[in-house]
Backbone bond lengths (Angstrom), bond angles and torsions (degrees), N, CA, C in turn:
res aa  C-N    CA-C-N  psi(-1)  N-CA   C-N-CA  omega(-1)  CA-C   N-CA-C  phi
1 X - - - 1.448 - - 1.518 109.84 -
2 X 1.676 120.43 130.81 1.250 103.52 170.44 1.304 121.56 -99.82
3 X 1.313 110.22 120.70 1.733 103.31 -134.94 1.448 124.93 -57.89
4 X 0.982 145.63 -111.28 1.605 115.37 -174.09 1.452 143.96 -68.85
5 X 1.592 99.99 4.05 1.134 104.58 163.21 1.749 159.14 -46.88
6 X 0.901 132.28 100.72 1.610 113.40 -157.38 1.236 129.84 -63.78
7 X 1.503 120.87 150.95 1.398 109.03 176.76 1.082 116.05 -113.83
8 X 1.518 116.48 162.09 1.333 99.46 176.45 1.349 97.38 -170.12
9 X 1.717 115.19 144.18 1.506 132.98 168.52 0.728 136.21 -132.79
10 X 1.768 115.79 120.65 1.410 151.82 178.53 1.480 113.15 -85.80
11 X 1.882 97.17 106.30 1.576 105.11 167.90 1.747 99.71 -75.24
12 X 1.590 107.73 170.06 1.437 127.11 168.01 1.468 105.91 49.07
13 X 1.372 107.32 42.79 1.313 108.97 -165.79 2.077 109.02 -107.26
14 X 1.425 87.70 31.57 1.735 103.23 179.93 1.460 120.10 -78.41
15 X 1.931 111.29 -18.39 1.188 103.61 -154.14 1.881 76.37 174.01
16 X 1.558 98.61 146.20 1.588 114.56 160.23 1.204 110.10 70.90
17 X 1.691 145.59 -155.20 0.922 148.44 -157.50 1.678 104.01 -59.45
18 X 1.733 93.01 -50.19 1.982 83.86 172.72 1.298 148.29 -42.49
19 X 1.860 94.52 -33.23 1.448 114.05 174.36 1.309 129.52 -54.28
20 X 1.514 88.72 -54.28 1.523 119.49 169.74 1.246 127.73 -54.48
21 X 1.478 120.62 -38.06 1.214 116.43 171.91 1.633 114.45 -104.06
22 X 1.418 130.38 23.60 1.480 133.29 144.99 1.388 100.27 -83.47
23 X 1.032 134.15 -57.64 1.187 136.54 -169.27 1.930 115.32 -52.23
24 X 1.467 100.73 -57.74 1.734 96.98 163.00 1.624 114.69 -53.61
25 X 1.089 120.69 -31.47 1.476 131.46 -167.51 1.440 82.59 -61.00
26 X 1.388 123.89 -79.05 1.431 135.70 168.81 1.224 140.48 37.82
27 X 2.057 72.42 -93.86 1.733 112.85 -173.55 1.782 95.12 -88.06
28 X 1.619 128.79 -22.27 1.417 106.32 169.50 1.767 128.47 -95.29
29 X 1.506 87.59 40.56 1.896 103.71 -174.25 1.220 122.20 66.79
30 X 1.399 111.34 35.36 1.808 101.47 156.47 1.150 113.70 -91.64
31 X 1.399 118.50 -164.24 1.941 144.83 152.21 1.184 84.33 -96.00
32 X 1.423 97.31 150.62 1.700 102.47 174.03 1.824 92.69 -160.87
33 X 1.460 96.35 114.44 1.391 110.29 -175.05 1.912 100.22 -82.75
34 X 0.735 110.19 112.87 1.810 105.76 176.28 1.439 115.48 -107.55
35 X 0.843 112.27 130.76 1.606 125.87 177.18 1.637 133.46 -141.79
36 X 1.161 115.30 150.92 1.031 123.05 -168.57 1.916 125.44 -169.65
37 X 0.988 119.20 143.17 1.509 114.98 -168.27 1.559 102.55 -73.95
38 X 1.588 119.35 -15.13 1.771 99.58 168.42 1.506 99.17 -94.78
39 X 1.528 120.18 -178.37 1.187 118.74 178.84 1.477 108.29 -106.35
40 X 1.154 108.93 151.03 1.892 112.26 -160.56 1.746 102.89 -138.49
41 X 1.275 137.04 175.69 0.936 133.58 -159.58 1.726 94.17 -159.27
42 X 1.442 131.17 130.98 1.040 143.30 -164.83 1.539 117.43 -128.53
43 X 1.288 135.74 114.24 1.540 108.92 177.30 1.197 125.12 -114.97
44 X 1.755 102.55 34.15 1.686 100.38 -177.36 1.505 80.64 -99.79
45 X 1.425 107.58 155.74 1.980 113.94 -171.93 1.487 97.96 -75.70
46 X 1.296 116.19 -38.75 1.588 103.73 -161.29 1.966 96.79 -91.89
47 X 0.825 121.67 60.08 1.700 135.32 168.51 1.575 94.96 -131.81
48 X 1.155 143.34 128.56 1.233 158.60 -169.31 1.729 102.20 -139.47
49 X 1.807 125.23 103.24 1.153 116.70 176.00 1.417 109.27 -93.28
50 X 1.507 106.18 153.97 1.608 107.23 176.54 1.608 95.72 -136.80
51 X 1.508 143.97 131.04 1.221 153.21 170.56 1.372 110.04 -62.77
52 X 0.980 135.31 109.61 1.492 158.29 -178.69 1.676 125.83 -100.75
53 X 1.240 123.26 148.67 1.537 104.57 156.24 1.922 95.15 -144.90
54 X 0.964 95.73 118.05 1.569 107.03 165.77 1.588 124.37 -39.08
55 X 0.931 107.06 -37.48 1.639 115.31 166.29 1.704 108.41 -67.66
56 X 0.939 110.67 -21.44 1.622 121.49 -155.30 1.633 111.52 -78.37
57 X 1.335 148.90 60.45 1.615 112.63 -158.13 1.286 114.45 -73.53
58 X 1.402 138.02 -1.91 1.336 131.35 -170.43 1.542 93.33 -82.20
59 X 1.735 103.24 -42.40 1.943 89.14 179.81 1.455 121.14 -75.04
60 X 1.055 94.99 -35.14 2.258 96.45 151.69 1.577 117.61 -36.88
61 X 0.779 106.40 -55.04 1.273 119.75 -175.83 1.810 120.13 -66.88
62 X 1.117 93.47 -53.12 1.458 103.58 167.79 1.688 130.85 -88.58
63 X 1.445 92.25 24.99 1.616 124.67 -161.66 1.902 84.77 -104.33
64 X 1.614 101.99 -56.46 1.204 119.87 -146.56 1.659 105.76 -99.62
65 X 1.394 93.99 -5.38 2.052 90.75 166.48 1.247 102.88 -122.44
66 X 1.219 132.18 20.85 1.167 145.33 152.21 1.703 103.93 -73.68
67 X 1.328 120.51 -74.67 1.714 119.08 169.73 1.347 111.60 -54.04
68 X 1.340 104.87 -1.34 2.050 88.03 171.19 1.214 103.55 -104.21
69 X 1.359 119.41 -46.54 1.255 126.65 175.95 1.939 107.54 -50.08
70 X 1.082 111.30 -50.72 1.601 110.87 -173.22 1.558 118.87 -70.08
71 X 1.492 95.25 -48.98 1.100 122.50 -177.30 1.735 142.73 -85.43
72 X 1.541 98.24 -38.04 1.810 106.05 175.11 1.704 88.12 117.72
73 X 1.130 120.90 -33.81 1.760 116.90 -159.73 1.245 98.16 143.88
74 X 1.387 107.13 173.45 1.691 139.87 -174.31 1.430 105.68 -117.19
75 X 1.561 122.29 118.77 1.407 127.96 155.14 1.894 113.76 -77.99
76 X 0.967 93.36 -41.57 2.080 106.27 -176.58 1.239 110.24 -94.54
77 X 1.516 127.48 134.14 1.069 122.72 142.91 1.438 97.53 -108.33
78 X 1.566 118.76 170.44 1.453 132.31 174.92 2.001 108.71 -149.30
79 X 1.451 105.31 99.50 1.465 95.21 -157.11 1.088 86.31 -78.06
80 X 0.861 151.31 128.91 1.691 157.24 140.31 1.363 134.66 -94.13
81 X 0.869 113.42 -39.86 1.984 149.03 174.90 1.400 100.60 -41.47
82 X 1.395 145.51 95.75 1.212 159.66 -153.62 1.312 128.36 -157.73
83 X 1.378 146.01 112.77 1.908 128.83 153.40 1.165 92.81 -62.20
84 X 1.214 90.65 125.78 2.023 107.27 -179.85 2.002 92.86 -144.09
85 X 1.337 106.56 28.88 1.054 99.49 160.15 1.612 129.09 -139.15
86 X 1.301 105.43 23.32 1.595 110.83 -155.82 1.967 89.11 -108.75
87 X 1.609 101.91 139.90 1.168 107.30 -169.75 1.893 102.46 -136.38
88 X 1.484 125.12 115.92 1.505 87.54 -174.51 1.545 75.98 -161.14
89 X 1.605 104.69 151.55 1.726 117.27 179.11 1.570 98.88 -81.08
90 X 1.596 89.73 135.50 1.352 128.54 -176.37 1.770 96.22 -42.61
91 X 1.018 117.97 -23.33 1.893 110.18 -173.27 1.270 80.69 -88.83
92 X 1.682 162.09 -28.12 1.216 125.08 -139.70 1.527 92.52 -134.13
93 X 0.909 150.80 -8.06 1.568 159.72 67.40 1.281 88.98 65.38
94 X 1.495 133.87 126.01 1.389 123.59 150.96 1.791 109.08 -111.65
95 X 1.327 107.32 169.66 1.575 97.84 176.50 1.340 113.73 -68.35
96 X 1.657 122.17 -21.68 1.803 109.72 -157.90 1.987 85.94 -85.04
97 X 1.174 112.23 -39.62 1.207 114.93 145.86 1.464 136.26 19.88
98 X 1.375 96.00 -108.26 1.828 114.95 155.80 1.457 104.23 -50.49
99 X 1.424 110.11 -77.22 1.358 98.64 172.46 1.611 132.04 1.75
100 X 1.542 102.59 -62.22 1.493 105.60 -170.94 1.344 121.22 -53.11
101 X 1.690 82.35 -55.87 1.562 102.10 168.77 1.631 133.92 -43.07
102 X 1.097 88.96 -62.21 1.944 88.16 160.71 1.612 121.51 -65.80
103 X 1.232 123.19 -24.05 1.339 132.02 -176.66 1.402 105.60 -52.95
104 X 1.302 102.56 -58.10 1.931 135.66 -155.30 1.869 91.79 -65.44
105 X 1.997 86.43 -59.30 2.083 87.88 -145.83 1.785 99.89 -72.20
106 X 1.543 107.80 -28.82 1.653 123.93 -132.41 2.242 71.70 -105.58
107 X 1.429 102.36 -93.31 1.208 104.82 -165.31 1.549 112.08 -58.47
108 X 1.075 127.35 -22.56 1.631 112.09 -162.31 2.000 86.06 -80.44
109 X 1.297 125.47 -45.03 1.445 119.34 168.13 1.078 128.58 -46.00
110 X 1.688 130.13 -20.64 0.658 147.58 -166.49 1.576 126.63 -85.42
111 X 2.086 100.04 -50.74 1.360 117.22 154.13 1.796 115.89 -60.37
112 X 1.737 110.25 -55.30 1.372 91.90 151.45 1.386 121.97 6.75
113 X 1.198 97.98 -89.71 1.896 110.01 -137.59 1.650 89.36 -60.84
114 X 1.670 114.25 -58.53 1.311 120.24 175.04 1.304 116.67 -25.51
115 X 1.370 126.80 -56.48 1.808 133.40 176.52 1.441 95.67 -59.13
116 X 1.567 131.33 -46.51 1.491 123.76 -167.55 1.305 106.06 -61.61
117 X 1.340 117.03 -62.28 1.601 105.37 -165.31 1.601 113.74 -51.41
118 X 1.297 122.62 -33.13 1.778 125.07 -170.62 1.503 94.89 -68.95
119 X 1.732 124.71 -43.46 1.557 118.58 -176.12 1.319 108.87 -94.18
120 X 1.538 114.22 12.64 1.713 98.79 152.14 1.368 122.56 -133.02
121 X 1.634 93.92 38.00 1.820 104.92 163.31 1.026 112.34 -64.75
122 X 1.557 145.00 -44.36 1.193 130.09 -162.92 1.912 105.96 -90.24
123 X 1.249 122.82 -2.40 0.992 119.98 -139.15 2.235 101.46 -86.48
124 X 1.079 146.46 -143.68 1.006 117.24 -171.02 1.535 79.98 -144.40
125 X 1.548 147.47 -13.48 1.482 149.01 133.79 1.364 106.04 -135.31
126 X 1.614 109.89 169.22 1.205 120.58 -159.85 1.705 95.57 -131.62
127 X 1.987 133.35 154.18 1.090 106.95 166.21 1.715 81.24 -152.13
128 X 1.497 93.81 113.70 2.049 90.28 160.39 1.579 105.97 -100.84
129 X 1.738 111.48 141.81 1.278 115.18 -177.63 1.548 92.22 -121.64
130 X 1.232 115.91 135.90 1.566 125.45 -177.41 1.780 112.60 -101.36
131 X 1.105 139.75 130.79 1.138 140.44 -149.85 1.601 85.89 -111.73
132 X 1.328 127.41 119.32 1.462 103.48 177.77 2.130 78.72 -141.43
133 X 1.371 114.18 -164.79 1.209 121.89 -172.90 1.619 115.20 -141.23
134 X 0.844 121.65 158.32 1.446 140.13 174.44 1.628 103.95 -50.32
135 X 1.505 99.86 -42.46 1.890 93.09 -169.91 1.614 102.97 -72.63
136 X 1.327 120.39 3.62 1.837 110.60 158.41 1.703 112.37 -53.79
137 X 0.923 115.63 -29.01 1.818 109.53 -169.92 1.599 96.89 -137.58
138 X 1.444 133.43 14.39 1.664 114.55 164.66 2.066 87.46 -169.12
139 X 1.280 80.53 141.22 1.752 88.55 -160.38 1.494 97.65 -153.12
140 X 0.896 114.00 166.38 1.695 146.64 169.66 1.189 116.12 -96.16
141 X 1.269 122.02 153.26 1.588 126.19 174.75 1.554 117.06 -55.87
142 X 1.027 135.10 145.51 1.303 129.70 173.32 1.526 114.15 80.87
143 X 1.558 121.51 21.34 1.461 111.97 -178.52 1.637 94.72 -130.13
144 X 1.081 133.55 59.79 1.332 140.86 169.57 1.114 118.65 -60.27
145 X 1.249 112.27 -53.13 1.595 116.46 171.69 1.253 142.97 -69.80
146 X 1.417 87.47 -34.58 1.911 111.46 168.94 1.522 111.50 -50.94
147 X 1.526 86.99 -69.00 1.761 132.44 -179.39 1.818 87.98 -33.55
148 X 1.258 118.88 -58.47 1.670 124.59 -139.77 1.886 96.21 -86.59
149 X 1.649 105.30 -47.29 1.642 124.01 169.95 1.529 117.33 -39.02
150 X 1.251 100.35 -55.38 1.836 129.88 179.02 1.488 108.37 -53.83
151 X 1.409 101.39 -70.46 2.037 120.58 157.51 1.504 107.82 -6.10
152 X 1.668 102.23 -89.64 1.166 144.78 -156.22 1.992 89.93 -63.43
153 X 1.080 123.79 -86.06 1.793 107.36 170.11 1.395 122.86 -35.49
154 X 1.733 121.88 -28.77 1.572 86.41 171.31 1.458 119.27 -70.94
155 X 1.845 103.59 -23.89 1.752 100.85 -170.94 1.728 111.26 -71.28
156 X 1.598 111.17 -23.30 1.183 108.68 168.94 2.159 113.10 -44.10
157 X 1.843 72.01 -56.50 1.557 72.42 -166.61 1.846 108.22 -47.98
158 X 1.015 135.63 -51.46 1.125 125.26 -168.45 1.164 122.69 -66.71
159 X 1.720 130.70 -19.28 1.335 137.67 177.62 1.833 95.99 -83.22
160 X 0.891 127.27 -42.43 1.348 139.11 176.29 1.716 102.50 -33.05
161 X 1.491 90.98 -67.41 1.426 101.02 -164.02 1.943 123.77 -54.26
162 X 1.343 84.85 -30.43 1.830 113.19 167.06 1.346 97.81 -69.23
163 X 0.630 103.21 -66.84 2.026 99.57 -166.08 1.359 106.15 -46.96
164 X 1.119 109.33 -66.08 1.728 114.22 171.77 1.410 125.06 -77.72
165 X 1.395 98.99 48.97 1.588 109.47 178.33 1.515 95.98 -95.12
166 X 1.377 142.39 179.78 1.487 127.13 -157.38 1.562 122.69 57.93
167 X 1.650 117.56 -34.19 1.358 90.48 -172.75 2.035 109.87 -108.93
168 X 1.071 89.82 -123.23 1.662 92.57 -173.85 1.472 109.74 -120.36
169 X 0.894 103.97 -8.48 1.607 122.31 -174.38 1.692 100.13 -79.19
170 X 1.611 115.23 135.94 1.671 111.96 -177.30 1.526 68.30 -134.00
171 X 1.769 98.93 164.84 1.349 127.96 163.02 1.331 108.50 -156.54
172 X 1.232 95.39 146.83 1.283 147.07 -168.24 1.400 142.99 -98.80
173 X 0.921 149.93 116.57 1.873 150.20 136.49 0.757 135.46 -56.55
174 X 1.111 126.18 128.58 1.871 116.89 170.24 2.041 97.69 -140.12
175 X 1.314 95.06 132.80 1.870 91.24 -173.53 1.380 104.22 -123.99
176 X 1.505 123.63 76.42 1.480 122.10 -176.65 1.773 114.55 -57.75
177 X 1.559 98.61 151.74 1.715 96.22 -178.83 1.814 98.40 -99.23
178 X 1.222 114.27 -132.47 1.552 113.92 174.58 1.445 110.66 -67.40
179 X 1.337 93.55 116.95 1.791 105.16 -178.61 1.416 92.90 -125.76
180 X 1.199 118.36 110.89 1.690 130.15 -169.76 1.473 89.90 -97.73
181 X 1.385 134.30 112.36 1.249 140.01 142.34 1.559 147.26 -87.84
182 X 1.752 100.89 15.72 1.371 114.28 143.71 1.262 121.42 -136.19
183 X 1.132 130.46 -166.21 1.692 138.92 145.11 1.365 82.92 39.83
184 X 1.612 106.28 71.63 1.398 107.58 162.14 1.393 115.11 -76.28
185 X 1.478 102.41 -24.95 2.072 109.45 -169.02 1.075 110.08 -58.47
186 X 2.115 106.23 -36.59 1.598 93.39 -165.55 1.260 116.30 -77.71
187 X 1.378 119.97 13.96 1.985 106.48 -167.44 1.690 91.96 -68.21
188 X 1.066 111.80 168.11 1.407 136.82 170.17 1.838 112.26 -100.23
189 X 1.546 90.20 160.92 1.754 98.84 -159.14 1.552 98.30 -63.61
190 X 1.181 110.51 -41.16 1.627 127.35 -178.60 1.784 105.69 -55.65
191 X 1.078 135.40 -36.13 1.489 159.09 124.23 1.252 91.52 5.73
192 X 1.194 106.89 -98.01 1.260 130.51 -155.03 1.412 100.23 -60.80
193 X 1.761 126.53 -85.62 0.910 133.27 162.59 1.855 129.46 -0.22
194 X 1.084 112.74 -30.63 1.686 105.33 -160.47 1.872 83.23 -114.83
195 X 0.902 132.60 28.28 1.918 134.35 141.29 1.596 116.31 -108.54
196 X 1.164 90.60 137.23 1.673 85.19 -157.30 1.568 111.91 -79.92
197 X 1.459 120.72 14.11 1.318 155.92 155.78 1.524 106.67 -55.29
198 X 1.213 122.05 -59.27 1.046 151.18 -166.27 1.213 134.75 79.52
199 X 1.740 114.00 23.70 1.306 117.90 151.55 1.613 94.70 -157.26
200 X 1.557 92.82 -167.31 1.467 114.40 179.35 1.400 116.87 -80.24
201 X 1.392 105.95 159.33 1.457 108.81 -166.19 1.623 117.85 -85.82
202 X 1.394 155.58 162.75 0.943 152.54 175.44 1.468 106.88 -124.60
203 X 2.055 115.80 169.11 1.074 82.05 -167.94 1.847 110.45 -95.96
204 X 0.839 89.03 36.20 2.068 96.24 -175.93 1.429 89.70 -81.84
205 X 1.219 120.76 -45.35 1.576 125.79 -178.64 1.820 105.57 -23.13
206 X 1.694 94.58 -71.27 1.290 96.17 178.91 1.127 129.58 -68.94
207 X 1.669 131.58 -39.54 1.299 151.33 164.29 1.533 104.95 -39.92
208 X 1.279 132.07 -33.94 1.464 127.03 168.71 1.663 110.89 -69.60
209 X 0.718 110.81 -42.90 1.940 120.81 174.90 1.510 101.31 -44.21
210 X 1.389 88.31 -61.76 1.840 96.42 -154.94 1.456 104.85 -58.43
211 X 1.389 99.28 -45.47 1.591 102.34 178.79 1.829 114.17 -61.69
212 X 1.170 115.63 -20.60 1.623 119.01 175.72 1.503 99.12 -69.64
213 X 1.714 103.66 -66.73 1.617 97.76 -174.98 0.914 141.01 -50.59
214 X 1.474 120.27 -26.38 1.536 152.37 170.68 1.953 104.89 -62.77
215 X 1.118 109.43 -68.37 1.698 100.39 175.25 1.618 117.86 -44.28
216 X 1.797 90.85 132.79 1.381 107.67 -170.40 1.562 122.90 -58.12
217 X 1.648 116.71 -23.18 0.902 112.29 156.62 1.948 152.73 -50.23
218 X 1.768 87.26 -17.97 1.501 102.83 172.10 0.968 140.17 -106.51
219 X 1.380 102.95 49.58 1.319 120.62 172.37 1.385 149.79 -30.42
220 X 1.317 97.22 -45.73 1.579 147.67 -173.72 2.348 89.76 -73.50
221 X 0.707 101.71 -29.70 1.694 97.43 -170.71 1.956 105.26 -101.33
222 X 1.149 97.41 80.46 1.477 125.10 -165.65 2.090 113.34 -98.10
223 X 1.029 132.04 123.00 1.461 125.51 177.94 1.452 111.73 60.19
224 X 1.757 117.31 16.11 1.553 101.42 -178.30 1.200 98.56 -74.98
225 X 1.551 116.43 -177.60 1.565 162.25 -170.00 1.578 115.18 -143.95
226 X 1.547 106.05 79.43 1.205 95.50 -172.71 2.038 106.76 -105.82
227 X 1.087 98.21 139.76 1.499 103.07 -166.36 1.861 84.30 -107.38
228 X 1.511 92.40 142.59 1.584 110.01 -176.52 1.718 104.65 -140.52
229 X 1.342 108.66 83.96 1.748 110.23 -177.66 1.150 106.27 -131.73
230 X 1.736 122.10 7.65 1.553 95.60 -179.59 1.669 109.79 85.27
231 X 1.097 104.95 -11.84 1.730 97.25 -165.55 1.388 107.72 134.93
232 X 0.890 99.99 -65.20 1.627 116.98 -148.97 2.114 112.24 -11.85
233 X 1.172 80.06 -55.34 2.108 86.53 -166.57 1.702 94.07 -71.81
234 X 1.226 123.14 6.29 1.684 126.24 -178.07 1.824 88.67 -82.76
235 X 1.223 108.65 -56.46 1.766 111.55 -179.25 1.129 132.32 -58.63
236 X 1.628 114.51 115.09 1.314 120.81 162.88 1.409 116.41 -64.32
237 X 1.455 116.36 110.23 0.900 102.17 173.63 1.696 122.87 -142.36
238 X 1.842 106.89 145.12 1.402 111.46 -156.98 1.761 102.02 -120.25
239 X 1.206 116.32 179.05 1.333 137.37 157.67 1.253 122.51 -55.40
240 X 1.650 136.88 94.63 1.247 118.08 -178.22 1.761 102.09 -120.33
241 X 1.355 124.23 135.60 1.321 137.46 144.65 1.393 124.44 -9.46
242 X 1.259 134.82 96.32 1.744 141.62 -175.56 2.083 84.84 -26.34
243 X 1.333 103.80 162.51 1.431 100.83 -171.83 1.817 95.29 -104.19
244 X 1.514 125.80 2.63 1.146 125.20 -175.90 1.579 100.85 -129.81
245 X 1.315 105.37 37.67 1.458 113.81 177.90 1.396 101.79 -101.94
246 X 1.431 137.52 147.61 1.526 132.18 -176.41 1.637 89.76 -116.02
247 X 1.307 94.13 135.40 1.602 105.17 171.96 1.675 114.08 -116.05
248 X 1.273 123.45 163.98 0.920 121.11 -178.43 1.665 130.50 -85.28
């Protein structure tokens, strides 16, 4: 055990919101096991990477006796680890396809949690935070899989939270909207402007959450769904006519 220190592990934690939130984990005194199926390079000491693939359970597995073995156990999980970038019309879509997609976002989170609870038996509380997105309940054409992956983890999260009622372990949601994690300069005013926030999200946005939900003190915040867009899913919003357009 390293003695009171916390642990904690961040899937998809190579790049983007993942990065960001191993790294806060970090700088507020945890271990923070980070992983991810590309290979990434970290230079705060207490970030420890291990190469992963979400589809994988033997590397799940050997993800997760690795932090027992190093570590004593895992207090945090942080599912993050996702294709959150694949976009393709439903005709051209194949099944192994979707497949992946749910495999990776839906099941590889899924084995997750399974490895978490065995490496946070000994532990003194437990906190999995599920990274899921806004496009579960409002989406764009061509995100079926995302859309369906995203879905499918919040309901985890809530059956989760039942199951592990009795122990110490809480879980969690968090469903970020546009979280721009580069070339923040270039967004445009209109960007910014159309969240009723009045800009775009970054990923500290979320990395502040996780780190709330994650402290042992919050116990009490069990099966939420917390949506973080600035607004966005608050807006009705329709098709309107350029206002210097002449109609007939």
């Amino acid at each position: 055990m390293n003695g009171e220190k916390q642990i904690a592990v961040v899937t998809g934690a190579a790049g983007g919101i993942g990065r960001v939130i191993a790294g806060m984990f970090a700088d507020n005194g945890y271990t923070v096991i980070a992983t991810d199926v590309k290979d990434a390079r970290f230079e705060h000491r207490d970030i420890h990477f291990r190469k992963a693939d979400l589809c994988t359970y033997s590397d799940i597995c050997a993800l997760f006796d690795y932090a027992v073995q190093q570590f004593g156990g895992v207090h945090v999980l942080v599912n993050n680890g996702a294709i959150s970038t694949f976009c393709k019309n439903l005709s051209d879509i194949s099944p192994d396809e979707f497949r992946k997609v749910i495999d990776t976002n839906l099941n590889g989170s899924f084995m997750c949690c399974k490895q978490f609870l065995a490496a946070n038996r000994n532990m003194a509380y437990g906190r999995i935070i599920n990274i899921a997105s806004t496009r579960w309940h409002q989406n764009e054409a061509g995100w079926e899989a995302y859309g369906a992956s995203k879905g499918g983890l919040v309901s985890l999260t809530n059956s989760l939270c039942v199951s592990l009622s009795g122990t110490a372990i809480t879980v969690n949601a968090i469903s970020p909207g546009w979280i721009q994690c580069s070339d923040y300069d270039s967004l445009s005013v209109q960007d910014h402007k159309q969240h009723p926030s009045g800009r775009v999200g970054k990923p500290e946005d979320i990395g502040r959450m996780v780190l709330f939900l994650a402290a042992p003190e919050n116990d009490f915040i069990n099966g939420a769904h917390i949506v973080i867009d600035g607004g966005m899913t608050k807006r009705m919003i329709y098709y309107t006519p350029d206002e210097d357009l002449e109609t007939a």
